[in-house]
C-alpha positions in Angstrom: 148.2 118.8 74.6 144.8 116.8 74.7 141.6 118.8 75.2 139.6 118.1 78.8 136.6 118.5 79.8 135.6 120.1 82.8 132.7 118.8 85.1 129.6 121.3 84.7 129.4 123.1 87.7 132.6 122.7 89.8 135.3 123.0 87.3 136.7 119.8 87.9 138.6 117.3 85.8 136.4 114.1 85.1 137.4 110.5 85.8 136.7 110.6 81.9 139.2 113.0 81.4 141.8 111.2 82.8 140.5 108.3 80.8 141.2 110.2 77.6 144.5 111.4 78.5 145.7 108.2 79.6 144.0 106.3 76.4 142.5 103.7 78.6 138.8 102.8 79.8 136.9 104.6 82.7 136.9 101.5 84.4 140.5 101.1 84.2 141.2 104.2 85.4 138.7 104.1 88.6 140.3 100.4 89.1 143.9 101.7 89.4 143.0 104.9 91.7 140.6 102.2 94.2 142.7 99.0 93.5 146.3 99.6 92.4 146.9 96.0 93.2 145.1 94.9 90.8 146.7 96.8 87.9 150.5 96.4 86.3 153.1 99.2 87.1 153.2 100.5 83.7 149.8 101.6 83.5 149.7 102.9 87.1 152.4 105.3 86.4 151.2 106.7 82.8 147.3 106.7 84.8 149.0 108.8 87.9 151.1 111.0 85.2 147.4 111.9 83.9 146.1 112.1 87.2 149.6 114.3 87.6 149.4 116.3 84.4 145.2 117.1 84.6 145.1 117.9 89.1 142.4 115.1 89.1 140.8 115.1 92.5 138.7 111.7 93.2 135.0 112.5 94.3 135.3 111.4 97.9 131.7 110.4 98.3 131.3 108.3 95.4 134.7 106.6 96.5 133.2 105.7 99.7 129.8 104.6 98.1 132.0 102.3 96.2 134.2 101.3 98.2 131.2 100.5 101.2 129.7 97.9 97.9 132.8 96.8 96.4 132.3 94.1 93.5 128.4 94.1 94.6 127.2 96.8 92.3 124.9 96.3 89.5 123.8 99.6 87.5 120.4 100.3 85.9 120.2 103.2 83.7 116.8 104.0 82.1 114.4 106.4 81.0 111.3 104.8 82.3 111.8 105.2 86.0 108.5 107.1 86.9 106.4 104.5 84.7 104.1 102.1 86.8 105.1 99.2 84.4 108.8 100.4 84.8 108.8 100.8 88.6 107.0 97.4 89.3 109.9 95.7 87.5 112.6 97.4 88.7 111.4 96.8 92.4 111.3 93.3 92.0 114.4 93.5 90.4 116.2 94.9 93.4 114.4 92.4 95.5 116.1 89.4 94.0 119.0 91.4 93.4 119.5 92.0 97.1 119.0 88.7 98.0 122.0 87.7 96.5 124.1 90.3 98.1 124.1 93.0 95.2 123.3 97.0 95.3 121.2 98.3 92.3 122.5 101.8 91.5 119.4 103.3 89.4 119.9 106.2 87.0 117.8 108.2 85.2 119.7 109.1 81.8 117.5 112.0 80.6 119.0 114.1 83.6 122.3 113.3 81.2 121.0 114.4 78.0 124.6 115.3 76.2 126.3 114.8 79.3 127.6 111.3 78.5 131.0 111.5 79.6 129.7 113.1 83.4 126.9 110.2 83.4 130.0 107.5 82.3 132.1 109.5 84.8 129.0 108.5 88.1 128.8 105.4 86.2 132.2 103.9 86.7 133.4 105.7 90.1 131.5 102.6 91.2 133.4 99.2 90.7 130.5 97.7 88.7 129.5 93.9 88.6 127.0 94.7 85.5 125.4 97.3 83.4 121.3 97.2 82.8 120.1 99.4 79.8 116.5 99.9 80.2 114.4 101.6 77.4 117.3 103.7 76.1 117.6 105.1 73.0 120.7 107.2 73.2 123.0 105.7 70.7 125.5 107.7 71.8 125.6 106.5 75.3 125.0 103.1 74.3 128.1 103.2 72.1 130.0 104.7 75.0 129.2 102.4 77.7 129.9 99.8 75.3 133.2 101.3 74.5 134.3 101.3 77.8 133.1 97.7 78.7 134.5 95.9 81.0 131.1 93.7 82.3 128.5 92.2 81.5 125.9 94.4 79.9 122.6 93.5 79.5 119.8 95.4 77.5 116.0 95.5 77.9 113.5 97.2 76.0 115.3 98.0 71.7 117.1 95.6 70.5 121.3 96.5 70.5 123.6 93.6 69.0 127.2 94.8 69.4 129.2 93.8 72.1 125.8 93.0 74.8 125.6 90.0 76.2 121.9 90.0 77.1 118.9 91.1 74.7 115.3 91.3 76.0 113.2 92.7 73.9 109.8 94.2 74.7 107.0 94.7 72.3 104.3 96.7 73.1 102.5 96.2 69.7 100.9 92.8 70.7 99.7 94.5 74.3 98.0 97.1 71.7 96.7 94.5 68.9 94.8 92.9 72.2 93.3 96.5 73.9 92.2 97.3 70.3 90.8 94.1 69.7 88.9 94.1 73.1 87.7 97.5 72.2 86.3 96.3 68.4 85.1 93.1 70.2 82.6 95.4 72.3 80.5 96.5 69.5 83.0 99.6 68.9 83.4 100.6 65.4 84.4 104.6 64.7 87.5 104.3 66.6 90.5 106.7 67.3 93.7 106.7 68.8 95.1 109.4 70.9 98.9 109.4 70.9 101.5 112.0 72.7 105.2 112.4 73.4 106.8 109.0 74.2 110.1 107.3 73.1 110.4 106.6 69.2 110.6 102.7 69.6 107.3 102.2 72.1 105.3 104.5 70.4 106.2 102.4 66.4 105.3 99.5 68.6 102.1 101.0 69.9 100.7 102.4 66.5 101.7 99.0 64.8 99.2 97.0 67.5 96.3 99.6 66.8 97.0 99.4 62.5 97.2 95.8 62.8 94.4 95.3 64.5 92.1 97.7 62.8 92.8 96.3 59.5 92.4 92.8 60.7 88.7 93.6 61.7 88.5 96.1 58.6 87.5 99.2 60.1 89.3 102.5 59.2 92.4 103.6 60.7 92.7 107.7 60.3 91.4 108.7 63.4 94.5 109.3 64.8 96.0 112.3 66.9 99.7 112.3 67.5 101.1 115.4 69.9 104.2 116.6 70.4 103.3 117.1 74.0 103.7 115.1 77.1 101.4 112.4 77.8 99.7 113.6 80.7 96.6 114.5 82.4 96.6 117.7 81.0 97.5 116.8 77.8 94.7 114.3 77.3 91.7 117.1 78.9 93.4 119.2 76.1 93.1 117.4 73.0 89.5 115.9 73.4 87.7 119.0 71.8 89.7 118.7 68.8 89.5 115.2 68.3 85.6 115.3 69.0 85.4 118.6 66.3 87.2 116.3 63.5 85.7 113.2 64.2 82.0 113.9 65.8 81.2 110.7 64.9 83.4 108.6 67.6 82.3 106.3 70.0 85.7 105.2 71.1 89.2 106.7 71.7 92.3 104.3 72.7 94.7 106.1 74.9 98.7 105.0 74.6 98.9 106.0 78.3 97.1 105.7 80.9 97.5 109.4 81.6 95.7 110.6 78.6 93.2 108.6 78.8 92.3 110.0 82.5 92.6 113.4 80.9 89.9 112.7 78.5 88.1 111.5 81.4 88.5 114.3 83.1 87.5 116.4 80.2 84.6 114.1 79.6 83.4 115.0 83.0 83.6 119.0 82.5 81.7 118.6 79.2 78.8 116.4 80.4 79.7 113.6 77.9 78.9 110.4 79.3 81.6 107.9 79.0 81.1 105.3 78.0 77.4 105.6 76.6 78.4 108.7 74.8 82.1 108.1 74.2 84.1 105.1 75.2 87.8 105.5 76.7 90.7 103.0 77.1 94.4 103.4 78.1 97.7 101.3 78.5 99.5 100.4 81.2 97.4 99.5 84.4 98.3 102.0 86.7 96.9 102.4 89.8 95.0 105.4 89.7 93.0 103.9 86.4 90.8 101.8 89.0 89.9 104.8 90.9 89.1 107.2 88.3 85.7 107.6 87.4 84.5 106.0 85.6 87.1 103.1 86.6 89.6 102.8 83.3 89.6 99.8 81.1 93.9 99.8 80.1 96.2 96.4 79.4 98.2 95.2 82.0 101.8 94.1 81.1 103.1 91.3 83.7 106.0 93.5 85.0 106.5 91.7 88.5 106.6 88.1 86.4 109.0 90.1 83.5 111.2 92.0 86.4 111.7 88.1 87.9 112.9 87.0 84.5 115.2 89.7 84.4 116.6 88.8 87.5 117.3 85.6 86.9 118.7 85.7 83.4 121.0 88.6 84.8 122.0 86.6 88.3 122.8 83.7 85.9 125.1 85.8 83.8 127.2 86.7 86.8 127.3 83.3 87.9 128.3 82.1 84.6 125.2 79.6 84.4 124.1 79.2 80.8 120.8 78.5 80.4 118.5 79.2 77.2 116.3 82.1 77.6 113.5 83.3 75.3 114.2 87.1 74.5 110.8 88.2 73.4 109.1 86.9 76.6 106.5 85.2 74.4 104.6 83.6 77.7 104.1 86.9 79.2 100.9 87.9 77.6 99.8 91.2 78.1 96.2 91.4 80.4 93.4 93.6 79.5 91.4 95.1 82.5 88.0 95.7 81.6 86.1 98.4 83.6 83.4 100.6 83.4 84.9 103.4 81.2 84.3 101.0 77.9 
């Protein structure tokens, strides 16, 4: 007899489960339970015999979320969802996504972290036109979704070859090279870099920019703090007074968030150190509090409403089977440095 999972909390068999006992794709399974029509008798039989065997019981809601979009449902699972970059995007990707008829089902995977069969079981009670991976990592999930494909994926953010039909890959390290650069171009030499918990991929990205830049202009690269902390506010108040003890000599500290870098502000603030005469600061990203923070935040902009529109389109294409060439690394979209008075 097959092992089963039960859902966390209720006790419940999983549309996964049934999956597993049956030996056939989520999809499959959720099409034969909404759409027996659409499946041969065969494997509606040894599907109900699961169903049977396991005392499946559909989750009505989601069966009547689905069934209310039927064939208009495009998913977006990401990580970023409470970035400003992230949310600019994704805004204007449900814009022109709703213009065309289609619902955008947004999921954030860390609330899934080693629940991949319970996120694949939400995933696929919905009768999916595509699947957009946005800034994940997991390469568990990945290789799960991708397992159980039966649409077009599309990925944004690391690169994945196998089995997806769309790549865009982003690269933070040129937005960093051009921030640094503005920052040397200033008159700035005894720089440092103040880094904290992000993803793996955008933080290599961002630490290339800054080394690439720093030995382009030949200044020293050391100065650099990496925490194994969130990149917040708090964070960023926290870990001036160590940087300042090691390095008394700085005149400028890059931020790889925007949150950070207000935290040094902050901290700037309670210390009487006056920024940027004394100490200038810079984050990344361009979010909306860094123009009303005082002093107002020099960060780099990345064009997220111009990206989220290419998105769109290369996706809405896709589904409409119209092949056009696309460049992956979004070349043309250069990031945008906003210079204010904190530099």
């Amino acid at each position: 007899m097959q092992d089963t999972k039960k859902r966390r909390g209720t006790g419940q068999i999983t549309l996964f489960d049934v999956a597993k006992y049956a030996g056939v794709g989520t999809m499959t399974v959720s099409r034969a339970l909404r759409m027996p029509e659409k499946v041969s008798d065969k494997l509606r039989q040894k599907i109900q015999l699961a169903v049977d065997t396991l005392g499946y019981k559909p989750n009505i809601a989601a069966s009547l979320l689905a069934s209310a979009s039927a064939n208009r449902v495009i998913a977006v699972i990401t990580t970023k969802i409470y970035d400003h970059s992230a949310q600019i995007l994704l805004d204007v990707l449900q814009t022109h996504l709703a213009k065309e008829g289609y619902t955008t089902l947004i999921i954030e995977s860390y609330h899934y972290h080693k629940c991949e069969s319970q996120l694949l079981d939400t995933l696929y009670s919905h009768n999916l036109e595509a699947i957009l991976l946005f800034y994940i990592e997991n390469d568990d999930l990945i290789e799960k979704i991708i397992q159980n494909k039966t649409v077009p994926i599309m990925n944004i953010g690391k690169k994945h070859e196998e089995l997806i039909d769309i790549n865009v890959e982003f690269d933070d390290s040129l937005a960093m090279y051009k921030l640094t650069e503005h920052v040397i171009k200033k008159g700035y030499q005894n720089i440092g870099l103040l880094c904290a918990n992000q993803q793996y991929h955008l933080f290599q990205q961002r630490l290339h920019g800054w080394h690439k830049a720093m030995l382009t202009y030949h200044l020293p690269s050391h100065r650099i703090v990496n925490a194994a902390k969130p990149a917040n506010f708090s964070t960023g108040a926290e870990l001036l007074p160590d940087i300042l003890l090691n390095w008394s000599e700085l005149d400028a500290l890059i931020c790889t968030t925007d949150e950070l870098a207000c935290g040094v502000l902050y901290e700037c603030q309670r210390r009487h150190i006056r920024v940027p005469y004394q100490l200038a600061v810079s984050g990344f990203g361009d979010n909306e509090f860094s123009q009303v923070s005082f002093p107002p935040l020099t960060t780099v902009a990345l064009q997220s409403k111009q990206i989220g529109e290419y998105i769109a389109i290369l996706l809405l294409n896709k589904l409409k089977n119209i092949v056009k060439q696309y460049k992956s690394d979004l070349s043309t979209l250069l990031p945008v440095i906003k210079s204010r008075a904190s530099l």
